[in-house]
C-alpha positions as CSV (number, residue, x, y, z in Angstrom):
1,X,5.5,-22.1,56.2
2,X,5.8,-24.0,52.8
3,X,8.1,-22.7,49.9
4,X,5.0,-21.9,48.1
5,X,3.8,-19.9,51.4
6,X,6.8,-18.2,51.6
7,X,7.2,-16.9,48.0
8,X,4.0,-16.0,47.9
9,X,3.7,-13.9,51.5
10,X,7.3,-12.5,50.1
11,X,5.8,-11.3,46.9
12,X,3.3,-10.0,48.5
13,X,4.6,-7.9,50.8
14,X,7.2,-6.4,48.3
15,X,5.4,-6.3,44.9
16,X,2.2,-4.3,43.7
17,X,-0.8,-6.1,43.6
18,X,-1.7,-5.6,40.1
19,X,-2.2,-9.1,39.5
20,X,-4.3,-12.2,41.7
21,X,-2.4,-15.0,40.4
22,X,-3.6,-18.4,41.3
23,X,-1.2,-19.7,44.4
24,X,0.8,-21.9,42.8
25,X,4.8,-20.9,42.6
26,X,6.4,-22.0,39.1
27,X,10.2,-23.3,39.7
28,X,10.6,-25.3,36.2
29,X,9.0,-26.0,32.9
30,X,9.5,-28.1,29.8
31,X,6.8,-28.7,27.1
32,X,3.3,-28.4,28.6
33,X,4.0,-29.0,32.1
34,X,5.6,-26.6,34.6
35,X,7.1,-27.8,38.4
36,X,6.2,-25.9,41.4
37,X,8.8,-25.7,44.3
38,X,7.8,-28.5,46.1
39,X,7.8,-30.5,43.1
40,X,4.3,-30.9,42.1
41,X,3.8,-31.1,38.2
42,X,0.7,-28.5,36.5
43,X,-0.4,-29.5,32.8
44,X,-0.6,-25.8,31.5
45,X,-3.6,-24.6,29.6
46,X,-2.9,-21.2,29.3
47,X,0.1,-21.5,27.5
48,X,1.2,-17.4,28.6
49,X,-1.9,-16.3,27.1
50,X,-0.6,-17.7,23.4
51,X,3.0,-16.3,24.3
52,X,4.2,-19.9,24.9
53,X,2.9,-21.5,21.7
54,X,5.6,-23.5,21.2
55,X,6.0,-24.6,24.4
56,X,8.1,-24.3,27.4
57,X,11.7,-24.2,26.9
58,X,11.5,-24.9,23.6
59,X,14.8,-26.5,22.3
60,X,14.7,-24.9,19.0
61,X,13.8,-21.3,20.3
62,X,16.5,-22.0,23.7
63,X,19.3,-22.7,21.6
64,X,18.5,-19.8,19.1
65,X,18.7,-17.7,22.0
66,X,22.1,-18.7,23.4
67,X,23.5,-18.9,20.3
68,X,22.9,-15.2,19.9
69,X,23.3,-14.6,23.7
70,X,27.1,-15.4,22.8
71,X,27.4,-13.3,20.3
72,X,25.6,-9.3,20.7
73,X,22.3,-9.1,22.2
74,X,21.8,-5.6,22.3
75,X,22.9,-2.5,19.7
76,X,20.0,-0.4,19.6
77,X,18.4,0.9,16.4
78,X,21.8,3.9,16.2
79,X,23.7,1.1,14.1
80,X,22.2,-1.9,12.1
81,X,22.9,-5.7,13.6
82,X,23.5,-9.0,11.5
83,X,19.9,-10.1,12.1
84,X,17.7,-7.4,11.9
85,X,17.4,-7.3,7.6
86,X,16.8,-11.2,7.9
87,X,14.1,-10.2,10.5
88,X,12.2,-8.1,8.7
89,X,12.5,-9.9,5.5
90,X,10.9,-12.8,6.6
91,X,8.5,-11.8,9.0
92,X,6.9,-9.7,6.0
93,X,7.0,-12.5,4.0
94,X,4.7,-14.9,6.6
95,X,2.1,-11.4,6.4
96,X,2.4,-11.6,3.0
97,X,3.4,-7.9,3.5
98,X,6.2,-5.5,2.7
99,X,7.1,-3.5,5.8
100,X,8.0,-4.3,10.0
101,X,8.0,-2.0,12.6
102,X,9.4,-4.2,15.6
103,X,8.5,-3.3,19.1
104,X,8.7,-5.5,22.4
105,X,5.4,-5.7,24.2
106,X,1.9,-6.1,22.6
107,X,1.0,-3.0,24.0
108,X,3.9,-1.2,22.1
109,X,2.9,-2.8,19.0
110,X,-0.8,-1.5,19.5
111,X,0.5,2.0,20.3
112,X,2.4,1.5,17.3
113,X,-0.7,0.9,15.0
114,X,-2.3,3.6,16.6
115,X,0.5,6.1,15.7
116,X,0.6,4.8,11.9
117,X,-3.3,5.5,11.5
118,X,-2.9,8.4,12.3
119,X,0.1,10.2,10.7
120,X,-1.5,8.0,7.3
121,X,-4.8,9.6,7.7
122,X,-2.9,13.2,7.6
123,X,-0.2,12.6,5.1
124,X,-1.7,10.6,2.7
125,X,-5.6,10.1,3.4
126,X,-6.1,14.1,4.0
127,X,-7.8,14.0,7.4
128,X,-7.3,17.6,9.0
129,X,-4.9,18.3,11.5
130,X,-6.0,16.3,15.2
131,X,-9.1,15.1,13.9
132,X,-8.9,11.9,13.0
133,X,-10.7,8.6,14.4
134,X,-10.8,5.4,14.8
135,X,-13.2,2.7,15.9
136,X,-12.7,-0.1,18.3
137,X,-15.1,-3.0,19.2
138,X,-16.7,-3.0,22.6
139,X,-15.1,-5.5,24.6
140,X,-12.0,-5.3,23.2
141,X,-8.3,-5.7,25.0
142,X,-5.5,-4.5,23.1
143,X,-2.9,-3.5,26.4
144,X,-3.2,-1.7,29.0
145,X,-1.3,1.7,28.6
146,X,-3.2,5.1,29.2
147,X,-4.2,5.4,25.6
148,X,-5.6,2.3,25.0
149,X,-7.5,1.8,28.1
150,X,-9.2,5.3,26.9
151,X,-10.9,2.8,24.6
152,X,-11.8,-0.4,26.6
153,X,-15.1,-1.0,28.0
154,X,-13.9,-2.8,31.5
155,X,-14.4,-1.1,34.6
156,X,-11.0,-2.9,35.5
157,X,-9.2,-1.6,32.9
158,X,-9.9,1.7,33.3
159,X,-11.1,2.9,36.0
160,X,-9.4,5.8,37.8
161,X,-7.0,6.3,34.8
162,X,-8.4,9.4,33.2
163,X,-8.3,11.7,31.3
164,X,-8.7,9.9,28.7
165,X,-7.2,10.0,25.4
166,X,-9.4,11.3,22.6
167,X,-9.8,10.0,19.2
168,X,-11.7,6.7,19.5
169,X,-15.5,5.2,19.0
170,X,-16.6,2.3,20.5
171,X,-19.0,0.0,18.3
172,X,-20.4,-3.3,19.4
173,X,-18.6,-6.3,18.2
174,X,-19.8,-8.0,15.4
175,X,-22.1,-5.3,14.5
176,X,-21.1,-4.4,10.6
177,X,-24.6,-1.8,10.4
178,X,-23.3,0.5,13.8
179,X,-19.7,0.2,12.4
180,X,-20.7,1.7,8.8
181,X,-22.7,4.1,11.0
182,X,-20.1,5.3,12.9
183,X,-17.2,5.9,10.3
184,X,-17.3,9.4,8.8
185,X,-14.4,11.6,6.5
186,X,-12.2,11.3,9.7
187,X,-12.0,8.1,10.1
188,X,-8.6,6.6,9.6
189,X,-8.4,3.1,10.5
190,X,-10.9,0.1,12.3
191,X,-8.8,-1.7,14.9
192,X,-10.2,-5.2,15.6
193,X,-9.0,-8.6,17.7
194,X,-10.4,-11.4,15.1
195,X,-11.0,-13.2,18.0
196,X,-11.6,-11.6,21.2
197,X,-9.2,-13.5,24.0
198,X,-9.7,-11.3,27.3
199,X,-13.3,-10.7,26.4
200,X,-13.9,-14.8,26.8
201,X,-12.3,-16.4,23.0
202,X,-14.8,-14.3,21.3
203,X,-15.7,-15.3,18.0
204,X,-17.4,-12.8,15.6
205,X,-20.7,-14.0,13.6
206,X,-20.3,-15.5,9.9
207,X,-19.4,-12.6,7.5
208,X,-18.7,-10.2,9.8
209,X,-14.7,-9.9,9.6
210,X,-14.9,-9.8,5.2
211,X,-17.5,-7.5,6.1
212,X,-15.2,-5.0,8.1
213,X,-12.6,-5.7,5.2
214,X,-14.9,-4.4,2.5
215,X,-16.4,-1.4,4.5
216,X,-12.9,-0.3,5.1
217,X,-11.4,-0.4,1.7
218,X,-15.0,1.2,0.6
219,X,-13.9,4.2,2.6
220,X,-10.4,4.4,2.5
221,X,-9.9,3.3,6.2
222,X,-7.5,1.4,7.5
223,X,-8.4,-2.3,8.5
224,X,-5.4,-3.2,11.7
225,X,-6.0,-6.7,13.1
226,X,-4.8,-7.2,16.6
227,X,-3.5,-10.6,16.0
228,X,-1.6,-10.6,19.5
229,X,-3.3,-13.6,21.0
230,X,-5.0,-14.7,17.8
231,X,-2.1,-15.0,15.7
232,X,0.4,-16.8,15.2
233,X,-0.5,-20.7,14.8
234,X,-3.3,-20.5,17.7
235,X,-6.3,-21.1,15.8
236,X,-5.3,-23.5,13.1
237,X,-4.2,-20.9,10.6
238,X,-0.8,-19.0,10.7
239,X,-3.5,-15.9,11.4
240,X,-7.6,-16.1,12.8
241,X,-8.6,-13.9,10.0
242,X,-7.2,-16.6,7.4
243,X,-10.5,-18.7,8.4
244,X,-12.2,-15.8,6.6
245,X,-10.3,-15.0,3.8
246,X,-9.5,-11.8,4.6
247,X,-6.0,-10.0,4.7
248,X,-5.9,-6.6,6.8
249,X,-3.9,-3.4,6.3
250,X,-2.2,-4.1,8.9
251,X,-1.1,-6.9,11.5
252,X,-0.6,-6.4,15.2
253,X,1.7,-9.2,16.5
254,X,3.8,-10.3,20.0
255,X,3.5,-12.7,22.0
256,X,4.4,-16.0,20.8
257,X,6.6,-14.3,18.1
258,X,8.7,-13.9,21.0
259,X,8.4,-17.5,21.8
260,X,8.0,-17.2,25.2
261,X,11.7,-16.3,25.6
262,X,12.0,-12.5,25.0
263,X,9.2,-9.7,24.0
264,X,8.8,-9.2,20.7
265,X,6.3,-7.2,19.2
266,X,5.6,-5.6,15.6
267,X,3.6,-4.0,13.2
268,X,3.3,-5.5,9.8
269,X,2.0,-3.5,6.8
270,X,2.7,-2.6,3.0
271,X,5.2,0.5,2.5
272,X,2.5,3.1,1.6
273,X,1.6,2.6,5.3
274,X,4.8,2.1,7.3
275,X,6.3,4.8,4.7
276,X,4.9,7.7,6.6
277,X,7.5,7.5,9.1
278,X,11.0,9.1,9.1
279,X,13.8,8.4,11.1
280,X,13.2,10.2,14.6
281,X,9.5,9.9,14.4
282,X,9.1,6.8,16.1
283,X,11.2,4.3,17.7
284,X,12.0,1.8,20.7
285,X,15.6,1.3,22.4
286,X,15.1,-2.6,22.2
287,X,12.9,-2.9,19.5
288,X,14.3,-5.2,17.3
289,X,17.6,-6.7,18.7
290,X,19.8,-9.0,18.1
291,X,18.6,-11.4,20.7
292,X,14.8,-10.7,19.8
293,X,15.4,-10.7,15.9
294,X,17.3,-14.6,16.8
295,X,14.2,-15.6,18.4
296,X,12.0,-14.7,16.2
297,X,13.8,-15.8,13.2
298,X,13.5,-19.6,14.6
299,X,9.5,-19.0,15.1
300,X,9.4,-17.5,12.1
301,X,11.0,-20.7,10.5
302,X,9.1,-22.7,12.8
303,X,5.5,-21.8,11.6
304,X,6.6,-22.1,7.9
305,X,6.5,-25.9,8.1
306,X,2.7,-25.6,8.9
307,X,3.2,-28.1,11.6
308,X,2.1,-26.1,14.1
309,X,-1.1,-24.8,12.5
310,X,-2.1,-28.0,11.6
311,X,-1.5,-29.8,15.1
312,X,-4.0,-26.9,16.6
313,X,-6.6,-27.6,13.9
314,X,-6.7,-31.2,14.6
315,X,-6.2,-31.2,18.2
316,X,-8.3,-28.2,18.4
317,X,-11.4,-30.3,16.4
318,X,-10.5,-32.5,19.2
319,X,-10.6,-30.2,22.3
320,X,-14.0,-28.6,20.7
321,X,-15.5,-31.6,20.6
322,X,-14.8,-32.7,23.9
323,X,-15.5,-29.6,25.1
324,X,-19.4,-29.7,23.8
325,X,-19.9,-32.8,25.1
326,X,-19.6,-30.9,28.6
327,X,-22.4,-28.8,27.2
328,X,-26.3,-29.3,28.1
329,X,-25.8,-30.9,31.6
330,X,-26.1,-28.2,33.7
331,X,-22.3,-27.8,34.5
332,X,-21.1,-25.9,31.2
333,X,-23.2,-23.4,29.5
334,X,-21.2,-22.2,26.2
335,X,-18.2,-23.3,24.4
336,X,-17.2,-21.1,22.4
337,X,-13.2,-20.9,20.3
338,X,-11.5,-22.1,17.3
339,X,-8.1,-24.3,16.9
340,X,-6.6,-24.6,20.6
341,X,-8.3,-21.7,21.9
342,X,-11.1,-22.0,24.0
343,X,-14.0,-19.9,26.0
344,X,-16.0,-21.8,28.8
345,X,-18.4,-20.3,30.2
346,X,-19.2,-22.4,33.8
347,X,-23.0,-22.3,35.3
348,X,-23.2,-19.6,37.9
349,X,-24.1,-22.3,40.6
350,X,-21.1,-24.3,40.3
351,X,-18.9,-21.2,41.0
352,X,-17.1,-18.2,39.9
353,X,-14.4,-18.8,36.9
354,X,-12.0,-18.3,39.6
355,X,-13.2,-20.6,41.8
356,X,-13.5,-23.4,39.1
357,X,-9.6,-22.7,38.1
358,X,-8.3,-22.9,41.9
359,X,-10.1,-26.7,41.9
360,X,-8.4,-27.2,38.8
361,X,-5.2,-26.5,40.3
362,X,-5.5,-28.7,42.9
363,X,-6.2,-31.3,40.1
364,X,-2.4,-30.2,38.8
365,X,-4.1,-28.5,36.1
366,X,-3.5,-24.6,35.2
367,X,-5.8,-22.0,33.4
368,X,-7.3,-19.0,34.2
369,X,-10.4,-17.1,34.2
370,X,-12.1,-14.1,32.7
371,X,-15.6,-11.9,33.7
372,X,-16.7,-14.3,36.1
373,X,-17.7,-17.4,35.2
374,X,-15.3,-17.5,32.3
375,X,-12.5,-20.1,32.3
376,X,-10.1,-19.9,28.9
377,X,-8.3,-23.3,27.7
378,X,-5.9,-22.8,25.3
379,X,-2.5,-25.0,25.9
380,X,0.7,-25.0,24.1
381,X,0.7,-25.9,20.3
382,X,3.4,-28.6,21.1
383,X,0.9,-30.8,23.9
384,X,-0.1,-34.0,23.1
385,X,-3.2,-35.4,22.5
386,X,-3.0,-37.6,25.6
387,X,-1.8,-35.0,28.1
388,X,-4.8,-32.9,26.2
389,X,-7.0,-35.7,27.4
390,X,-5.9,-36.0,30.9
391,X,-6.7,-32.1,31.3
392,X,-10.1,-32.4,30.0
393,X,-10.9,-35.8,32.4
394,X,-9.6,-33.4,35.1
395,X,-11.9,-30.6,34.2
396,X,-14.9,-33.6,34.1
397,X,-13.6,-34.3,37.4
398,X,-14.2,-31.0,38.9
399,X,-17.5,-30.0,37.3
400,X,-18.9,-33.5,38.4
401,X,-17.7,-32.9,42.0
């Protein structure tokens, strides 16, 4: 056998098969390309699902992390570190907000949000003991933990995983008449994705998001944005909702904040909000530390130069473009995105999503799909216009064939 038969049959046999990843073994990366072990080069469009915004191996983020690697890594929240003030300072200051809550996985950070809703809808908003709510758009994908696949609408998800945790309504995305509807004295908070990434780079109709904004302060709810995947530089703006105008109660982040070097999660809010919390009442071993507080320092610095935002608006006016030409001839039936984020939905007869990103990989060209006939493009921050290019001829390549 090959060494990408070999890894693969080994993991195979010895890990869980929660995942169907496309067969191709990563050995090295550096920018937007990654080397298999047999040497083959892959252009990556996926970019970690927005984790790797800045690239792989980022020399910035890389040397961040061993400067700290050298010095303490790990101390957990029982004693402060060097970095952690620094940390919180400035991440609140990108939010424009006044309080962090750092976690490690997305799914921590949602959890988090979810927590903070609550214990502000009893101590401060008046909601009665175990009774409060709060809505969540259909479609949605905020993690995968037992509490938050109580409120996702794909058979994938959850399936099998019950019972399910109470305290959530599901309204249709994009729908501002069901979600003023469905909100009552109860409900404490409206957890939204700006931009739906799993559900296929989802993006909500004009007016919608201010709409959610005003309905929420109108009733004294809560407005968190999930702004995991959206967040962050991806779209052209430090955050998706900035292409509305609106600023949230809260931010969800992780992913790139992390860099693509360690997890790094957190929830971002004023101090009324993250003030209902005392020490003991909530907490995380790792969240925070050294190492993850040096990281994200350096993106933090990183996306205040605007660079990064403004390559993804420019290239991302580029990739759109491109991207709609493919439109209208049978082989692409919607485009949908915004910066370097994109949603393609491939016509039925040319093949499942799946299908489309295996022929793509054979092209040396990495993405992956979503609900069938879904393939997402959305490549590091740091490609260039004319590796961006080659992709895209690629992707002609295969939908011609």
């Amino acid at each position: 056998m090959s060494a990408t038969e070999t890894a693969i049959a080994s993991a195979d046999a010895h890990s869980a098969h929660n995942y169907h990843p496309l067969p191709v073994v990563v050995a090295s990366a550096e920018g937007a390309w990654m080397t298999d072990v047999e040497g083959r080069r892959y252009l990556d469009l996926l970019a970690g699902y927005s984790a790797l915004n800045f690239g792989h191996g980022n020399r910035r983020l890389i040397d961040a992390a061993r400067a700290q690697l050298e010095r303490v890594t790990l101390t957990s929240r029982a004693f402060h570190h060097d970095r952690f003030a620094d940390f919180c300072t400035e991440l609140a200051a990108l939010c424009s907000m006044e309080m962090v809550l750092p976690m490690n996985t997305g799914a921590e950070a949602v959890e988090t949000a979810v927590k903070t809703a609550r214990k502000w809808g009893y101590r401060v908003k008046g909601v009665p003991d175990g009774m409060a709510k709060i809505i969540v758009a259909s479609d949605n994908f905020h993690g995968r933990t037992t509490t938050i696949i109580s409120f996702s609408t794909d058979p994938e998800a959850r399936a099998d995983y019950g019972p399910y945790t109470p305290g959530f309504e599901i309204v249709p995305y994009g729908d501002l008449t069901a979600l003023r509807e469905a909100m009552t004295e109860n409900t404490v908070a409206v957890l939204i994705e700006p931009i739906q990434g799993e559900a296929g780079v989802l993006v909500p109709p004009a007016g919608y998001l201010p709409g959610v904004r005003e309905l929420t302060r109108e009733r004294n709810v809560l407005f968190i944005a999930d702004e995991i995947q959206s967040g962050l530089g991806r779209t052209g703006k430090t955050f998706a909702l900035e292409h509305e105008g609106v600023v949230p109660d809260m931010y969800v982040l992780g992913k790139a904040l992390g860099g693509g070097v360690v997890p790094v999660s957190a929830v971002v809010s004023s101090a009324d909000i993250l003030g209902v919390f005392k020490p003991g009442e909530h907490g995380s071993t790792f969240g925070g530390n050294p190492l993850a507080c040096a990281v994200a320092l350096e993106v933090i610095a990183m996306l205040r130069t605007g660079e990064y935002q403004e390559r993804a608006a420019e290239l991302g006016d580029h990739l759109h473009r491109e991207l709609g030409l493919l439109t209208g001839g049978g082989a692409v039936e919607t485009v949908r995105g915004r910066g370097l984020w994109a949603g393609v939905d491939i016509a039925p007869a040319l093949g499942t999503g799946r299908e489309i990103s295996e022929r793509l990989m054979e092209e040396r060209v990495l993405v992956k799909d979503t609900h069938g006939s879904t393939i997402r493009i959305a490549p590091p921050l740091v490609i260039s216009k004319e590796d961006l290019d080659w992709g895209l001829d690629r992707l002609r390549t295969v939908l011609s064939a």
